[in-house]
N, C-alpha and C positions, 0 to 999 in steps of 0.2 A: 104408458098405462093411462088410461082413463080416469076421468074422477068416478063415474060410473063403477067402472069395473073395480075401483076400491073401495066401493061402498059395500057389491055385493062380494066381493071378499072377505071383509067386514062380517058379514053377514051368513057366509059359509064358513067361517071362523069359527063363530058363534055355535053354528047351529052343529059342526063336528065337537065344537068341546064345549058345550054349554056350562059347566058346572069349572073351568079352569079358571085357576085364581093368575093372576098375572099381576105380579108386584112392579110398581116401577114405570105402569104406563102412560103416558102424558096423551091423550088425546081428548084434552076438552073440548065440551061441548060446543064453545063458542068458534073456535077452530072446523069443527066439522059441520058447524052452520054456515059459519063462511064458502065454505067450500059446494054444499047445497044451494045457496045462493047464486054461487057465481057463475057467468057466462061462460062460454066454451074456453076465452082468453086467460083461464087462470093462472095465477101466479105457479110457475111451475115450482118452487121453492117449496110450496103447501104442500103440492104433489107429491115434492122428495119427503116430505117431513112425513106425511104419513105412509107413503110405502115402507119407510126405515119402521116405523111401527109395527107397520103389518110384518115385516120382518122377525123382527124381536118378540113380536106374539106368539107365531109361528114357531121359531124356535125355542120358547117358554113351552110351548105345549106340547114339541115333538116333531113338528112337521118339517117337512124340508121345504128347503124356496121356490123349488122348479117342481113339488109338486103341484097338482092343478087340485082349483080348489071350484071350479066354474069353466063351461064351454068346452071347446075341443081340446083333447091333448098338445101341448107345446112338443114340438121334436127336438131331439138333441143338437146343437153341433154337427156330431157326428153323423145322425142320423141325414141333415142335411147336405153333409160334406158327400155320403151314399148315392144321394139321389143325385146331386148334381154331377158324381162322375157317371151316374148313367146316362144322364141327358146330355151330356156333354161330349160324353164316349172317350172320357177321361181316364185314367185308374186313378183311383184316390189318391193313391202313393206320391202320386205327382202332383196332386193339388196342393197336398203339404208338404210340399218337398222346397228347394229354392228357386226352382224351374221358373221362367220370366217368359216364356214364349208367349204370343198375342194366345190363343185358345187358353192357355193354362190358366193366364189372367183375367178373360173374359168370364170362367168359370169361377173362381174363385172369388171375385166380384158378386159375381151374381149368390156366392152363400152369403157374402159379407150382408148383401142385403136384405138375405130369408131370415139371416140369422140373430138379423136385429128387429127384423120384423116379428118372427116369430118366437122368439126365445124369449124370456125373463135375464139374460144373459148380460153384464154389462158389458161394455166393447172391449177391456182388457182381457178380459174372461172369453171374449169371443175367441180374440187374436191370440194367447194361448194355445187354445183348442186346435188351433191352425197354423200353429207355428209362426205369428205374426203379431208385431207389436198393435195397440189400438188406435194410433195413428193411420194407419195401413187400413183395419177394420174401416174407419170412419171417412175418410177418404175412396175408397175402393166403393164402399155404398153407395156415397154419393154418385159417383162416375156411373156405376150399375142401375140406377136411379133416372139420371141423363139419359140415359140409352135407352132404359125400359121404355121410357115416352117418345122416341125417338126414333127407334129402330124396331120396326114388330118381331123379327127373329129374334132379335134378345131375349124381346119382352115375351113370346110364346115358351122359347126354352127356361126363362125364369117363372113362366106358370106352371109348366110341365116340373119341375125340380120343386116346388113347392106345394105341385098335388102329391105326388109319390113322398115326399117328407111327409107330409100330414098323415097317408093313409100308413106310412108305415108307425109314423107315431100311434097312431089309432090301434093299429094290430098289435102293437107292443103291450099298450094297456088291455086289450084286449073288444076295445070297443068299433065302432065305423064310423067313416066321415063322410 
């Protein structure tokens, strides 16, 4: 997450619950000056401090985490795990299954990486979703990562699994991407 994108979070916060009282919140001003201030290299520490906020707000007021409060719909997990057994000519079944064979891996790889890209998800939460611990998630990215720069067929069938996640995420909420 961006400092950007938690400011106009921040900002979308506000503007759905204007009138919420939220007891408890620590976000001084001198804090979110710092962070206005700072160069792209910020202390990611800031970062965690105020997402956990933006968390606690959200849940003070009703909202859930992975809803979207700004840009395109995020897609699920699942929704990801979807698209990538189409582009992969996979069945799902087998992407979460304990199957080890080079394709099964290749694909699976490649959500590890949508799914960090694209989700609000942390990597335990990922690996869950997938029958995988977040050691696996976090490793498997990276590998997926390697490759995407490396090898263009990877890297096409990780665009292609990442446009059909988006647009199905899009249809879901009901909107286009």
């Amino acid at each position: 997450m961006s400092i950007e994108s938690i400011h106009e979070e921040l900002a979308l916060i506000s503007i759905k619950q204007p009138c919420a009282v939220v007891p408890d919140v620590s976000l001084p001003s001198h804090k979110i000056e710092i962070v206005d201030r700072s160069a792209p290299s910020q202390d990611s520490n800031e970062i965690a401090i105020l997402r956990a906020e933006i968390l606690r707000i959200k849940n003070h007021i009703g909202m859930k985490d992975d809803e979207a409060t700004w840009g395109p719909p995020s897609p699920s997990v699942r929704c990801i795990v979807d698209a990538a057994a189409e582009v992969f000519a996979i069945p799902a079944c087998e992407l979460l299954s304990a199957r080890r064979t080079r394709d099964v891996v290749e694909a699976r790889q490649a959500i590890y990486l949508l799914a960090r890209q694209l989700t609000p998800k942390s990597l335990p939460t990922i690996g869950r979703a997938i029958n995988r611990d977040h050691t696996s998630v976090l490793v498997g990215s990276r590998k997926a990562a390697e490759r995407y720069s490396s090898e263009p067929e990877i890297a096409e069938k990780i665009d292609r699994t990442k446009e059909i996640a988006m647009q199905a995420a899009a249809a879901k909420r009901g909107g286009q991407v």
